[in-house]
N, C-alpha and C positions, 0 to 999 in steps of 0.2 A: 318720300323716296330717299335710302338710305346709302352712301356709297362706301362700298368697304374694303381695307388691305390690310394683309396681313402679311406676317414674317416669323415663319415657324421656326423652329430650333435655331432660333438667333444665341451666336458662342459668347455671350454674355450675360451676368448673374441679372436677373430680374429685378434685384434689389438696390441695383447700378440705373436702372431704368427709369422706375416708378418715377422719384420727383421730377425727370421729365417731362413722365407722360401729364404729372399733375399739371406742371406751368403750362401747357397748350391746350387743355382741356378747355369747352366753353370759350377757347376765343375762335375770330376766325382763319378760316386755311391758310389765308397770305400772311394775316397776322401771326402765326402759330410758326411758318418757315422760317420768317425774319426772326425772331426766338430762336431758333434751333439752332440758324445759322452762325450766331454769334458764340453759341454754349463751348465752350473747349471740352467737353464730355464726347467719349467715344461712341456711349449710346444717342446721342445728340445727333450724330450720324447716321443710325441705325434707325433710328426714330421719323428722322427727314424724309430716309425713303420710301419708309412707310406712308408719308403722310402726301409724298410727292405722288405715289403709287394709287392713291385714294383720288387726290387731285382729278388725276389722268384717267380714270374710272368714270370720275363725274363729267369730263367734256368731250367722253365718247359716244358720239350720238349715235354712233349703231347699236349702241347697249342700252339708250336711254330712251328710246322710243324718237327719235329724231332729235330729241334736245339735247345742246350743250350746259352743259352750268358755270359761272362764274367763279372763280377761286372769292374771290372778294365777299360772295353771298353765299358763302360755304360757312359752315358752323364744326369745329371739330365737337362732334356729341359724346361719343365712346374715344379716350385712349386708355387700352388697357392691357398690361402689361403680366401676363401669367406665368408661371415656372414650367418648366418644361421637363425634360428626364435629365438626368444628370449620370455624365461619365465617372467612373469610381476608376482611380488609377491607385497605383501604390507606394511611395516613395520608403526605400531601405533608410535606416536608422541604425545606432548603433547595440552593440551584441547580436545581430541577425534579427532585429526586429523590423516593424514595418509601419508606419503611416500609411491610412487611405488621405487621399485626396480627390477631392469631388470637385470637378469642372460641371459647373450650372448651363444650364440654359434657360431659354426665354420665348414666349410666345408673343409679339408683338401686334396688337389689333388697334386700328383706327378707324371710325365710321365719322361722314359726314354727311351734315344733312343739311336741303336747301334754307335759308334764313327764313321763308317765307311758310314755310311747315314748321318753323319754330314757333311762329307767331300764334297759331291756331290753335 
């Protein structure tokens, strides 16, 4: 059983993300917050909620068939971090010319899964 969050058209470049999502991958959920918590990265924030968001997922036992899960026996399996669409704006330049400017976006995915389904 897999618990999953995500964070779509998150307003930051993808490529700002990744080695985040790399350092919490494969550890566990408590372990993986305490990481994030200390990253001075914006996406380190972005990233947190997500992975708090998955957390809260997994110790809803109305969703889970009456069971709770432990953050501690949680395993981050999936964080992965996809591009999203991107706003094309224009910035004036000189003689009447034009720069585009592209603001990224970012799809934000964390799944966790119990340690004990790791094992098997």
């Amino acid at each position: 059983m897999a618990f999953k969050a995500t964070h779509k058209y998150a307003r930051i470049s993808a490529r700002k993300v990744r080695p985040l999502a790399d350092l919490v991958r494969g550890k566990f959920a408590d372990e993986a917050l305490d990481l994030l918590k200390y990253q001075p990265h914006r996406g380190a924030r972005m990233l947190e909620k997500v992975l708090r968001s998955a957390i809260g997922n997994a110790q809803d036992p109305d969703q889970n068939r009456g069971q709770s899960f432990n953050p501690q026996r949680l395993v981050v399996t999936v964080a992965k971090i996809d591009g999203g669409p991107t706003f094309k704006r224009i910035r004036p330049r000189a003689r009447g010319m034009a720069y585009g400017i592209l603001k990224r976006t970012a799809h934000i995915t964390v799944e966790l899964a119990p340690l004990e389904e790791m094992e098997v």
